[in-house]
VOLO-752276 format. One record per residue (C-alpha): residue number from 1; residue in one letter; x, y, z. Coordinates in nm, 4 decimals. Layout:
VOLO-752276
{atom NUM,A,{X,Y,Z}}
...
end
This chain:
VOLO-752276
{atom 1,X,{11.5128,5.7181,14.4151}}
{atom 2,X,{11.5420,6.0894,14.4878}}
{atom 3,X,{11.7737,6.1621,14.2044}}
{atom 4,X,{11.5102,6.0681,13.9833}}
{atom 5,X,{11.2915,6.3152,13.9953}}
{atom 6,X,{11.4268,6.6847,13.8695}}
{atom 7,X,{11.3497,6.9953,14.0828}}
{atom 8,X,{11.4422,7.3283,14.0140}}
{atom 9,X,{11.7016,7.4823,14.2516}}
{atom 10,X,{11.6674,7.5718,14.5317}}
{atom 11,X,{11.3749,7.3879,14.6039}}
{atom 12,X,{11.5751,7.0423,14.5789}}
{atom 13,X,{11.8099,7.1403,14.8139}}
{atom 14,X,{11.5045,7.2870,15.0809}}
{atom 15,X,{11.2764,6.9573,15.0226}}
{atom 16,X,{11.5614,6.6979,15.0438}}
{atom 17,X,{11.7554,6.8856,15.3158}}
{atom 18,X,{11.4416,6.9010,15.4917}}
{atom 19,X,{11.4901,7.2461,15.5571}}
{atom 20,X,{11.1161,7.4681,15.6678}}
{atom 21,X,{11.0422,7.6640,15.3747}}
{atom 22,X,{10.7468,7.8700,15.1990}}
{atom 23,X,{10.6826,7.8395,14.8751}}
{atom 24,X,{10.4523,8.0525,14.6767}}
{atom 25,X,{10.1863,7.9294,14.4205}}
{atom 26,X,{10.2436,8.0848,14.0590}}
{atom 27,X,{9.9601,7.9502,13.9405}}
{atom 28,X,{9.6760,8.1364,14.1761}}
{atom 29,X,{9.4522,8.3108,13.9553}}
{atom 30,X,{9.2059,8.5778,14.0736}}
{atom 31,X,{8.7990,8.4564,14.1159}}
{atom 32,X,{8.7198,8.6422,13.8063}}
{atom 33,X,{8.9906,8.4164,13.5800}}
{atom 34,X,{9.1248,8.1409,13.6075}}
{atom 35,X,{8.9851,8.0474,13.9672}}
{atom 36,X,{8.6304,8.1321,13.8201}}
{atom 37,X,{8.6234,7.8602,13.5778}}
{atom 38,X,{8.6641,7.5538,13.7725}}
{atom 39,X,{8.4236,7.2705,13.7560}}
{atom 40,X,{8.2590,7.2948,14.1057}}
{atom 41,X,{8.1446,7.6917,14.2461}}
{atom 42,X,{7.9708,7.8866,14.5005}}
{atom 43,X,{7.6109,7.6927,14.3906}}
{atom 44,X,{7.8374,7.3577,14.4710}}
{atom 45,X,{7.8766,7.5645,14.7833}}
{atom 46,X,{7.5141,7.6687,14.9042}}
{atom 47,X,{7.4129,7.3150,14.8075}}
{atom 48,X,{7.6190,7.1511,15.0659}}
{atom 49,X,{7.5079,7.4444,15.3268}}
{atom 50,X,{7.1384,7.3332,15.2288}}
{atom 51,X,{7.2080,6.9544,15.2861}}
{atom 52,X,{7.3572,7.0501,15.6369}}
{atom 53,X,{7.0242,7.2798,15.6817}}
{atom 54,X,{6.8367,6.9642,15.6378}}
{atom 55,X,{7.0032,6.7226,15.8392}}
{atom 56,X,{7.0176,6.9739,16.1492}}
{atom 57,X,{6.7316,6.8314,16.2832}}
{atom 58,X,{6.7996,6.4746,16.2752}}
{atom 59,X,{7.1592,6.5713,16.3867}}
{atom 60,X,{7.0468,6.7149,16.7351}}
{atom 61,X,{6.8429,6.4488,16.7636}}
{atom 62,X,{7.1243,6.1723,16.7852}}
{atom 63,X,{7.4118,6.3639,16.9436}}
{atom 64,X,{7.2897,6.4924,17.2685}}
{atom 65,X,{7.5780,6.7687,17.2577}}
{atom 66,X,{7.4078,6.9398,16.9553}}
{atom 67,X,{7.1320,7.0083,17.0720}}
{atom 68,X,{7.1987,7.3516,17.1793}}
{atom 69,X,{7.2932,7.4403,16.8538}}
{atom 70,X,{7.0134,7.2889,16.6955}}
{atom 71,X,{7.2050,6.9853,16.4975}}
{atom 72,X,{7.4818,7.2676,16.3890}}
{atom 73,X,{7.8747,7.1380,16.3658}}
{atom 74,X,{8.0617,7.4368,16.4564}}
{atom 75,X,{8.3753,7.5426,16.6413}}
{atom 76,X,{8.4873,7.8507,16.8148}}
{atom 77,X,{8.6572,8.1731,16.6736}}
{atom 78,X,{8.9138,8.2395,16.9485}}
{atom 79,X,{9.0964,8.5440,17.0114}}
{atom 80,X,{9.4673,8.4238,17.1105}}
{atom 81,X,{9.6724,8.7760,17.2239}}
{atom 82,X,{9.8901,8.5182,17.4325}}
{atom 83,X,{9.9965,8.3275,17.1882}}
{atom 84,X,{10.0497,8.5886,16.9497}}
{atom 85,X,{10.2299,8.7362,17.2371}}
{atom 86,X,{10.4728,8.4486,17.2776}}
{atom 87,X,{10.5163,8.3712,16.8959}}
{atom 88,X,{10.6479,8.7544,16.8719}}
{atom 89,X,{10.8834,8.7359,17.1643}}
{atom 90,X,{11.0568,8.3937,17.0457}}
{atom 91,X,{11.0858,8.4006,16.7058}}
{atom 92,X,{11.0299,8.7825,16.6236}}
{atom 93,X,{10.7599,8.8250,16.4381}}
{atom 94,X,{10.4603,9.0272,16.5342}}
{atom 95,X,{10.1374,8.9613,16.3806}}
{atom 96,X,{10.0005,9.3420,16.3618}}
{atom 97,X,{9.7042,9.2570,16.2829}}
{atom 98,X,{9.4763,9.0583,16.4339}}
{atom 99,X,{9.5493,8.6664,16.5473}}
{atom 100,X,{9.2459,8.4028,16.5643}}
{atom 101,X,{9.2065,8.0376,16.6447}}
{atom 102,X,{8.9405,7.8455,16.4334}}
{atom 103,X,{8.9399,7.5615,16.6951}}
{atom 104,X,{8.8346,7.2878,16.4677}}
{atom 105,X,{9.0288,7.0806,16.7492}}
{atom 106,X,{8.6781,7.0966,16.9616}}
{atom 107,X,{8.4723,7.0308,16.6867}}
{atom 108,X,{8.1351,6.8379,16.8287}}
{atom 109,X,{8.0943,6.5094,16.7330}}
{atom 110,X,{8.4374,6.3399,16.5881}}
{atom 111,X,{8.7005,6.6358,16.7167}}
{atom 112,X,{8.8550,6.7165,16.4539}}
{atom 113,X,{8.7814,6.9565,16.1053}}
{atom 114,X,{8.6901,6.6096,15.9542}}
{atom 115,X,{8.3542,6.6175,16.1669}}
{atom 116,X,{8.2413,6.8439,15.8546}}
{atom 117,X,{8.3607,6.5972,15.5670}}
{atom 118,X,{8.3733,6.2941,15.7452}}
{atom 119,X,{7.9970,6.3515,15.8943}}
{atom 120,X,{7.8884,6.5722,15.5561}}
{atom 121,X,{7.9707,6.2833,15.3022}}
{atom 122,X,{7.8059,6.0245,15.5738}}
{atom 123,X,{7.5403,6.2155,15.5415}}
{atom 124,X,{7.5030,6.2597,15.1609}}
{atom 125,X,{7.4508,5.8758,15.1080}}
{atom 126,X,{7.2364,5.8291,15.3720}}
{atom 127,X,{6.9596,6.0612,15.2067}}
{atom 128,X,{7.1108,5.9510,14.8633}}
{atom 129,X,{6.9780,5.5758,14.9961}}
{atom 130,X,{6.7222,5.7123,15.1901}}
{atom 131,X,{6.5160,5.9082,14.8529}}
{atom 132,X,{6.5951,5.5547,14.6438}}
{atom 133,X,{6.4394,5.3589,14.8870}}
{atom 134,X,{6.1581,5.5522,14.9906}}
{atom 135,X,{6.2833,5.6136,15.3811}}
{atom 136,X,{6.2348,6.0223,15.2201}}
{atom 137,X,{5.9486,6.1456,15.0027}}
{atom 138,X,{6.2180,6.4121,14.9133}}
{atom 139,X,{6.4137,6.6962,15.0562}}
{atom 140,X,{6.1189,6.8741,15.2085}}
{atom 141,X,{6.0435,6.5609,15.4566}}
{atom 142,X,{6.1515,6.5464,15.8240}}
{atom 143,X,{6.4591,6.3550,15.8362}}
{atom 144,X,{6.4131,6.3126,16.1812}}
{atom 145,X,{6.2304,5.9969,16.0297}}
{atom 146,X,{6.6128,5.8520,15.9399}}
{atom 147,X,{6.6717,5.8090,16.3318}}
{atom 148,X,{6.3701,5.5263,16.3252}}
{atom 149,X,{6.4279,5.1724,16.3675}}
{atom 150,X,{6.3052,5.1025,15.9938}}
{atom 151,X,{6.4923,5.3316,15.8733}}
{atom 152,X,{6.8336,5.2143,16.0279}}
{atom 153,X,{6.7298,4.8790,15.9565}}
{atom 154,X,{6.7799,4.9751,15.5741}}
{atom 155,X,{7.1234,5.1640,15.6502}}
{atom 156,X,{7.2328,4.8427,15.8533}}
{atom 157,X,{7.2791,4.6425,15.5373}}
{atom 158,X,{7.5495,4.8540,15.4319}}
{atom 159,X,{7.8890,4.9300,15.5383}}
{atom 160,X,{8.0896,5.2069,15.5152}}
{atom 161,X,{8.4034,5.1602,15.4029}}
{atom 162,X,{8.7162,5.4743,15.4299}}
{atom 163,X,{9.1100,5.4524,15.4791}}
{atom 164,X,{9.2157,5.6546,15.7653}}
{atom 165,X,{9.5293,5.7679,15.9505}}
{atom 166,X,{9.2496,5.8065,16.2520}}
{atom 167,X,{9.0523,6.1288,16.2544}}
{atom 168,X,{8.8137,6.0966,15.8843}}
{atom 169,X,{8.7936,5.7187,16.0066}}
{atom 170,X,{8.6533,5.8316,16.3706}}
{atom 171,X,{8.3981,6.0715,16.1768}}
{atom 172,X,{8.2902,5.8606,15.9665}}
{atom 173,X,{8.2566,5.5362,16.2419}}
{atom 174,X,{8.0598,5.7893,16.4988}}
{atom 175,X,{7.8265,5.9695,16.1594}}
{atom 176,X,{7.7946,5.5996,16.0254}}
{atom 177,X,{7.6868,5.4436,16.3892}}
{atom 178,X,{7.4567,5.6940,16.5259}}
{atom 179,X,{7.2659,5.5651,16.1813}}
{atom 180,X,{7.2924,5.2277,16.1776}}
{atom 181,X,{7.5288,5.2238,15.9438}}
{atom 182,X,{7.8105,4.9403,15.9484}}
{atom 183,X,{8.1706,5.0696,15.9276}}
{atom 184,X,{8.4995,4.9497,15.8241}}
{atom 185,X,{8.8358,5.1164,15.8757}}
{atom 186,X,{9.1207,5.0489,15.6844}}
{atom 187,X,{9.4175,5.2236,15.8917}}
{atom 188,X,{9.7825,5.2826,15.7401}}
{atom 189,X,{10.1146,5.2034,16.0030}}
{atom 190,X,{10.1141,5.5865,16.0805}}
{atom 191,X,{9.7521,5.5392,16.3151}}
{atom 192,X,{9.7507,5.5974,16.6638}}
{atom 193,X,{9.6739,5.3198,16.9096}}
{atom 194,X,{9.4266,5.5155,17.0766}}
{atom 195,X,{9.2211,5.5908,16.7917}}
{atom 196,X,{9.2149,5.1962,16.6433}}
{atom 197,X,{9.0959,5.1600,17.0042}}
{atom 198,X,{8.8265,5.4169,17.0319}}
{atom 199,X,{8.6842,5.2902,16.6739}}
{atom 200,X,{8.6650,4.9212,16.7736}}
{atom 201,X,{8.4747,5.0578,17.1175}}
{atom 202,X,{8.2290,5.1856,16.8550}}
{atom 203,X,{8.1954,4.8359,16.7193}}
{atom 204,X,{8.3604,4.9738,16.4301}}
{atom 205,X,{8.5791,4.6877,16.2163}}
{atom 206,X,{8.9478,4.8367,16.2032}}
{atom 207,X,{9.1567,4.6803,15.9419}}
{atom 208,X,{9.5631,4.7357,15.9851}}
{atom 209,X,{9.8198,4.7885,15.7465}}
{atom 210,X,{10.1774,4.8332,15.7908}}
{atom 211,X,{10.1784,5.0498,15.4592}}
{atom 212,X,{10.1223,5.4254,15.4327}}
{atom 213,X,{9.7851,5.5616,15.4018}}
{atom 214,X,{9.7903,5.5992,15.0114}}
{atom 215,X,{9.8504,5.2378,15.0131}}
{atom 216,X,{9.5380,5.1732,15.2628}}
{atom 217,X,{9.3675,5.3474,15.0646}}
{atom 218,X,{9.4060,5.1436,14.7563}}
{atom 219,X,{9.3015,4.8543,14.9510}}
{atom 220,X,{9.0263,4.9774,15.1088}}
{atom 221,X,{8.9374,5.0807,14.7470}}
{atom 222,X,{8.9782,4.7201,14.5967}}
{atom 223,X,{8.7804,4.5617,14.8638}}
{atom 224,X,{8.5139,4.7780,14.7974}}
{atom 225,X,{8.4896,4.6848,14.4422}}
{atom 226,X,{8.4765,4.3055,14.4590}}
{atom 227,X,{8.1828,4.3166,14.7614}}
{atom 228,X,{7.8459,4.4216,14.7625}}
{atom 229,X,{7.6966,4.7202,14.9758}}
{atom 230,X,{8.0204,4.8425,15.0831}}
{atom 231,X,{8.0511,5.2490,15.0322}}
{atom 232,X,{8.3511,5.3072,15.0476}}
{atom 233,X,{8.4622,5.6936,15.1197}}
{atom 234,X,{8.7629,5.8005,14.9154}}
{atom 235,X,{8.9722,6.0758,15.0877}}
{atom 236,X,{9.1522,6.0868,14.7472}}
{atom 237,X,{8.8627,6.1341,14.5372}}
{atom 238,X,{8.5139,6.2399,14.6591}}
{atom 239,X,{8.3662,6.5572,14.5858}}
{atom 240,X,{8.1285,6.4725,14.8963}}
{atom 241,X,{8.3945,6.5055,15.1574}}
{atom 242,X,{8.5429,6.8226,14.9576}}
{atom 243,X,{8.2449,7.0111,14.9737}}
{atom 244,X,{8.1367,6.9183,15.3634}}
{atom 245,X,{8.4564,7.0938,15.4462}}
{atom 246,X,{8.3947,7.3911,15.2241}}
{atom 247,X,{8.0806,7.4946,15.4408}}
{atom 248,X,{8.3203,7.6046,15.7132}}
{atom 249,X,{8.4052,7.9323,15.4814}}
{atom 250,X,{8.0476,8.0449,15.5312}}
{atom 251,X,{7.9923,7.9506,15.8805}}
{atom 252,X,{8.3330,8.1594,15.9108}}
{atom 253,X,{8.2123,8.4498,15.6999}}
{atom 254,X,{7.9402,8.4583,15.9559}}
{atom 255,X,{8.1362,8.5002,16.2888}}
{atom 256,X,{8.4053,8.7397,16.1536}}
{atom 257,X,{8.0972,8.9478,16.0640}}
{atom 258,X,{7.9327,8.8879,16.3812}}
{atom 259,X,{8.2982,8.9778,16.5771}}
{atom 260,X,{8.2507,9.3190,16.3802}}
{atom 261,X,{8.5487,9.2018,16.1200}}
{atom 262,X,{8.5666,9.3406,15.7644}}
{atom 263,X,{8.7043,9.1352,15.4974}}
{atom 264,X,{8.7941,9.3478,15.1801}}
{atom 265,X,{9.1200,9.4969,15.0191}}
{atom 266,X,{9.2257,9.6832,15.2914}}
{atom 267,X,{9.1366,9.4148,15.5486}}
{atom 268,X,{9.2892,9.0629,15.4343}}
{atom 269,X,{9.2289,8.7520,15.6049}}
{atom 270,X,{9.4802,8.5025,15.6078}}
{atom 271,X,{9.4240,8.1428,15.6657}}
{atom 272,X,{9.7086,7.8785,15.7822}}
{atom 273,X,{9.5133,7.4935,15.6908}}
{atom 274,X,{9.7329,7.1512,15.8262}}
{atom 275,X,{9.7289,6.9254,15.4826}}
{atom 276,X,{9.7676,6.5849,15.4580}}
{atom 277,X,{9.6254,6.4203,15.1520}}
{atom 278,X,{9.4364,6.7633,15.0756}}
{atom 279,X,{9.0619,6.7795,15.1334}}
{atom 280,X,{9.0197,6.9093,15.4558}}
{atom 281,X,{9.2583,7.2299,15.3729}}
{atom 282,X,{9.1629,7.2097,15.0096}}
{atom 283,X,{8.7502,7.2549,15.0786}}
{atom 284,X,{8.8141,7.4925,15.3172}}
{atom 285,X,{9.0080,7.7081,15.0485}}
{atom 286,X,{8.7436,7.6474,14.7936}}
{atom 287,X,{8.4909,7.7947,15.0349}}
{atom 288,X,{8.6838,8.0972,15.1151}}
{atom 289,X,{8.7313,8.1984,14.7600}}
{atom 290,X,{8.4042,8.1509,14.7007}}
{atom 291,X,{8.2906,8.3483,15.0067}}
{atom 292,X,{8.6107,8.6319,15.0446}}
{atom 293,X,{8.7091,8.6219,14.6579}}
{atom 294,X,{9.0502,8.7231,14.6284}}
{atom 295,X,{9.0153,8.8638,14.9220}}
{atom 296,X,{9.1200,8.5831,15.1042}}
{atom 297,X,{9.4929,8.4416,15.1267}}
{atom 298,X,{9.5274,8.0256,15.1783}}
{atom 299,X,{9.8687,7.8491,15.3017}}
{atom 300,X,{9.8946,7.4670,15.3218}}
{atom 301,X,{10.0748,7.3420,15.6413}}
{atom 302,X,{10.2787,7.0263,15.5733}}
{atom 303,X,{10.5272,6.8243,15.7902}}
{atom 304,X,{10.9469,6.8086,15.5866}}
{atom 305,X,{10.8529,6.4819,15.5705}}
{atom 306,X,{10.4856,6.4331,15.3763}}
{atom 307,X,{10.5048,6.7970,15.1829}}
{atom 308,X,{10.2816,6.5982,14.8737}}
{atom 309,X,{10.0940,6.8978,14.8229}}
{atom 310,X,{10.3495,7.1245,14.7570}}
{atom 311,X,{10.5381,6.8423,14.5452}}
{atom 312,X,{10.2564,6.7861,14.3326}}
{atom 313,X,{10.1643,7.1579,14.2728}}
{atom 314,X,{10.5468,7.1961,14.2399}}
{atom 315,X,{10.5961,6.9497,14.0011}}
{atom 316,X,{10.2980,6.9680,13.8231}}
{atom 317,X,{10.1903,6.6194,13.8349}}
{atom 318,X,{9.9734,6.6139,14.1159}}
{atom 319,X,{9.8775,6.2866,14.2445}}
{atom 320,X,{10.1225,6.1057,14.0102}}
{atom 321,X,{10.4338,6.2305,14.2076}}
{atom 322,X,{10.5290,6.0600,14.5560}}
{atom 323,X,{10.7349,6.2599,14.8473}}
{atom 324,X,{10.9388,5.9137,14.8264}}
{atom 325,X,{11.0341,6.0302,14.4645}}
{atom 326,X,{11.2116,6.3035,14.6119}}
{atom 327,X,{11.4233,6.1006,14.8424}}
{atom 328,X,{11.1689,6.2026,15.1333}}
{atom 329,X,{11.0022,5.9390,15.4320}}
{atom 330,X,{10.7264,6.0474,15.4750}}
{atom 331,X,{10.7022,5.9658,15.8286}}
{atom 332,X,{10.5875,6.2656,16.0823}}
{atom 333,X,{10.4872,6.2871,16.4100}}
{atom 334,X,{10.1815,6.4501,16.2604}}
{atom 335,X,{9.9989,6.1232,16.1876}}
{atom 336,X,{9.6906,6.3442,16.0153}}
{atom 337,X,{9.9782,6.4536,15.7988}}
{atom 338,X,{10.1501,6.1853,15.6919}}
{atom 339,X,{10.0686,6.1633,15.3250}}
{atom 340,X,{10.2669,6.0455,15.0036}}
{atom 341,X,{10.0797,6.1376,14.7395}}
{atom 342,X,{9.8279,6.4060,14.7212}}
{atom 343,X,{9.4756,6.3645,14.6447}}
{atom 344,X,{9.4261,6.4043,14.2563}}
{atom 345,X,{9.0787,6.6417,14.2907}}
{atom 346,X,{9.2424,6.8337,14.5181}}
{atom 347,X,{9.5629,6.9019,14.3257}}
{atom 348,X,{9.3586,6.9698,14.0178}}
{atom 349,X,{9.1189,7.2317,14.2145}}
{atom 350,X,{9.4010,7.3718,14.4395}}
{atom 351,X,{9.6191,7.4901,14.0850}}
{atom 352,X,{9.3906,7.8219,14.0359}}
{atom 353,X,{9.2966,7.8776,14.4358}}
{atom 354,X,{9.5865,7.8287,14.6572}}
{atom 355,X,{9.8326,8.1010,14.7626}}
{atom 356,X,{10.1304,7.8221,14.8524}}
{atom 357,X,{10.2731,7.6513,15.0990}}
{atom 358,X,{10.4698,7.5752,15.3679}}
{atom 359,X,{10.6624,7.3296,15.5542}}
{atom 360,X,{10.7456,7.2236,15.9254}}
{atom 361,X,{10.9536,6.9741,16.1112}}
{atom 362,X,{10.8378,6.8050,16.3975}}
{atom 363,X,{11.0249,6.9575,16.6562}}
{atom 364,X,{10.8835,7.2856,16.5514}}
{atom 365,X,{10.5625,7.1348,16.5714}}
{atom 366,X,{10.6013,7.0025,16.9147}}
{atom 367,X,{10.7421,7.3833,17.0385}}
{atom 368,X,{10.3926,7.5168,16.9155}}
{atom 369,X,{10.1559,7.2390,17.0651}}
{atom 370,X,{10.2983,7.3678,17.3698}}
{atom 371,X,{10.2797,7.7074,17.2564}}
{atom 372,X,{9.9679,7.6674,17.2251}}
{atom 373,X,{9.8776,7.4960,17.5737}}
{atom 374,X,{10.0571,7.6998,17.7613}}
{atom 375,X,{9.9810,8.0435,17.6493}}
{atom 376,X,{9.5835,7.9323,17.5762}}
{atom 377,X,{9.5038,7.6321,17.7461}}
{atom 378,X,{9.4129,7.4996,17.4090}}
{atom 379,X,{9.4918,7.1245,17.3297}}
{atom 380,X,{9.5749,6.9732,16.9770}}
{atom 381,X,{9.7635,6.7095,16.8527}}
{atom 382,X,{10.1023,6.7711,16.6629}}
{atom 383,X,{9.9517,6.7885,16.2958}}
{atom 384,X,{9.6895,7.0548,16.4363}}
{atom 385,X,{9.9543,7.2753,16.5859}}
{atom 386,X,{10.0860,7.3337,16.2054}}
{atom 387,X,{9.9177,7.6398,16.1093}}
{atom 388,X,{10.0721,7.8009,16.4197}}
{atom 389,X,{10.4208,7.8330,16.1969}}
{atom 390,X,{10.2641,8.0007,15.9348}}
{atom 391,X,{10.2101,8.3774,16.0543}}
{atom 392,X,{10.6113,8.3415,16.1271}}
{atom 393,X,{10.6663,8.1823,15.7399}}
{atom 394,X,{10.4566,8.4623,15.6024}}
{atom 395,X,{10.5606,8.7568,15.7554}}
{atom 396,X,{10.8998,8.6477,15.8628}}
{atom 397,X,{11.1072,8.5445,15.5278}}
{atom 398,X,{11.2031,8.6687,15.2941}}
{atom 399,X,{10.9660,8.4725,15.0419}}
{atom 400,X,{10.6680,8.5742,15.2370}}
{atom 401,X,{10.7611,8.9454,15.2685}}
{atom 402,X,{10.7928,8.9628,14.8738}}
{atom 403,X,{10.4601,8.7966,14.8713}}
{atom 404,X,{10.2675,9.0603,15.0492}}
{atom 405,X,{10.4799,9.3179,14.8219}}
{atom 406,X,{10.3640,9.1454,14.5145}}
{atom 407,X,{9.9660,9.1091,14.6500}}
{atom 408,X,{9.9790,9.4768,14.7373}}
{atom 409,X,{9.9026,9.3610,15.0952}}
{atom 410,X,{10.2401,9.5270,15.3247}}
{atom 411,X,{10.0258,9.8324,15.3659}}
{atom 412,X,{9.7462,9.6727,15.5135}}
{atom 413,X,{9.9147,9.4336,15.7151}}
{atom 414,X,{9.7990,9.6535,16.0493}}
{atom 415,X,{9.3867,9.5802,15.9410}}
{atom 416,X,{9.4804,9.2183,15.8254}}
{atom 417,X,{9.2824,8.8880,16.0142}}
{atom 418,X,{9.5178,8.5469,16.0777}}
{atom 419,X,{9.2771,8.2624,16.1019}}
{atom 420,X,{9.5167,7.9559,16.2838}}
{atom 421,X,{9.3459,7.6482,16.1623}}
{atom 422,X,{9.3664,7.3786,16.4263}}
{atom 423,X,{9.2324,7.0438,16.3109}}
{atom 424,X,{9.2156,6.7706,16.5882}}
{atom 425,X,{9.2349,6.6932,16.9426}}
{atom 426,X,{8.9486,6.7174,17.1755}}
{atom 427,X,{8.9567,6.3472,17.1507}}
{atom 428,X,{9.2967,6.2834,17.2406}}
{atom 429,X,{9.3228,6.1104,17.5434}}
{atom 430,X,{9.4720,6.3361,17.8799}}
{atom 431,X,{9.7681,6.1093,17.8770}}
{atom 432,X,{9.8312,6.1431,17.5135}}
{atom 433,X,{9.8162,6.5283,17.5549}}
{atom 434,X,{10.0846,6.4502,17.8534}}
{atom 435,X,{10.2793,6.2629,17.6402}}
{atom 436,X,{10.3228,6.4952,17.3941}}
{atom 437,X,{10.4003,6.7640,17.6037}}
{atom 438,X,{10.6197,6.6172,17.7408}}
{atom 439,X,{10.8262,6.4530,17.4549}}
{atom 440,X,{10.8400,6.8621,17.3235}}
end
């Protein structure tokens, strides 16, 4: 089946001899071409902040744990000197700049980055439903009034529907619960036990299938059509859960400034995103150009395994080329990552934006969730521990080095910002965490 698809040398030999490597996009345009013309923009951008603005409210009314922040979804920006410490010592490579954790592990709410898709596109239909039906005058009303037992009466005769490898299916189960929303998960074979568990505690209908996510997916997408009131949530598809994740780029903008940090020419930041199907990493990205322009340098994360990102952008065919096509498993420890096919939007939006990516095997992955624990008492699960390779993949080869030649960047490596993306795990279970640790 591998033979079958042609790949130019040497990237055949790196995909199907599973070896970590970093490939570089050659289709990243700056904002001002190429990147500037695409079909959604920074107005896409500051419409989704708004929508978040507006739910606040209503959102710190439900959860009790954000109510200090006044409804707002938001993780830490962590210093990690340990870590960058340890990362130099073992594998050479010192980050001379500075090295940050955006701990979208601890994100309130679902723990993991898709609390801001997952919750954000839960979130859209709900006052999509609620204007229709008159629950909302409009967008100037209190949506407070969405929490009232009339109100989730009308959301209770609808389900939401979403294929999940656990975390977007946990968002979307606690968003759709808290109001009144039914829920049905449709999980692939690479879910975690745990999380089918901690969705059915919800009262949250968890359908298995011993197929791969993309697979799930087109199940959960076929039952949707034939039934009525079923929304279903497409991972692959929706611009909802695309833009909910692109917010974080602002809400980041806003605590490098606050931390005193320039972004400009002669202060880069660097961001390292795990990818599975592609919306999580891919929003984010969108955001950043948005908000750092070209300014701003992206890298996909991806297990040997699942690289579908990288194939498609690779290839050139997007969604319509499978890492099974190139002779690959896809099967990862990094269930979040475990992906065959990318997400079409994504691949299409990513062609202009993204600076490239990289991959990582497992074991590597299980050396850095330690790293990680060890060195910052931080706590992630395998897939979220993959933007930890990528300061080591960018300044380390020889691919990245001749990257930061070509971007004009090697000079201003000292003044540069490395943003470590970690994207699930507060949720974990101790023993899980245990486990893990100890199977690394």
């Amino acid at each position: 089946m591998g033979d079958e698809l042609s790949l130019p040398t040497p990237a055949a030999e790196l995909l199907r001899g599973r070896v970590p490597w970093l490939w570089v996009n050659p289709s990243r345009r700056p904002m001002s071409a190429g990147a500037g013309k695409l079909p959604l923009g920074p107005a896409d951008l500051h419409d989704a902040e708004a929508r978040w603005d507006r739910f606040a409210p209503l959102l710190a009314e439900l959860f009790d744990e954000l109510r200090p922040a006044g409804g707002l979804i938001e993780s830490d920006l962590l210093p990690v000197p340990r870590l960058a410490t340890r990362l130099a010592e073992r594998d050479g490579v010192s980050v001379a700049g500075r090295l940050l954790v955006k701990a979208d592990h601890a994100l309130p709410v679902a723990g993991s980055v898709k609390a801001r898709g997952g919750t954000y596109a839960v979130l859209h239909f709900a006052e999509r439903l609620a204007l229709a039906e008159g629950l909302l005058a409009g967008t100037d009303d209190d949506y407070r009034t969405l929490a009232t037992p009339a109100a989730r009466a009308r959301f209770a005769d609808w389900t939401l529907s979403v294929a999940s490898t656990g975390n977007l299916g946990l968002s979307i189960g606690l968003a759709g619960a808290a109001l009144g929303f039914g829920a049905t998960v449709h999980m692939s074979a690479e879910a975690k036990e745990w999380k089918k568990r901690r969705l059915r505690d919800l009262g949250v209908s968890v359908v298995e299938h011993a197929s791969d996510y993309i697979a799930a997916g087109a199940a959960a997408r076929a039952e949707a059509r034939n039934r009525e009131r079923i929304h279903f949530i497409d991972d692959e598809n929706s611009i909802e859960l695309f833009l909910g994740y692109s917010v974080a780029a602002i809400r980041l903008g806003e605590q490098l400034s606050a931390a005193g940090i320039r972004i400009d020419r002669e202060h880069p930041l660097v961001l390292y995103l795990p990818c599975g199907v592609g919306g999580a990493p891919g929003g984010i990205t969108f955001g950043a150009r948005c908000v750092f322009g070209d300014n701003v340098h992206c890298f996909f994360a991806e297990p040997v395994e699942a690289p579908c990102v990288l194939l498609g952008l690779l290839t050139g065919r997007g969604a319509d080329v499978s890492v099974y096509d190139a002779g690959l498993t896809g099967r990862t420890e990094a269930d979040g990552l475990a992906v065959s096919r990318c997400s079409g939007l994504v691949g299409r939006l990513m062609a202009p934006l993204l600076d490239g990516c990289y991959t990582v095997t497992d074991e590597r992955l299980s050396r850095l969730l330690v790293d990680l624990y060890e060195t910052e008492a931080i706590e992630v699960e395998p897939s979220a521990a993959a933007g930890a390779a990528g300061p080591e993949m960018l300044l380390g080869t020889a691919t990245g080095k001749e990257y930061l030649h070509a971007r004009e960047l090697t000079e201003h490596l000292d003044d540069a910002t490395h943003v470590i993306w970690t994207t699930g795990g507060s949720l974990v279970p101790p023993e899980e965490h245990q486990a893990h640790r100890r199977r690394a």
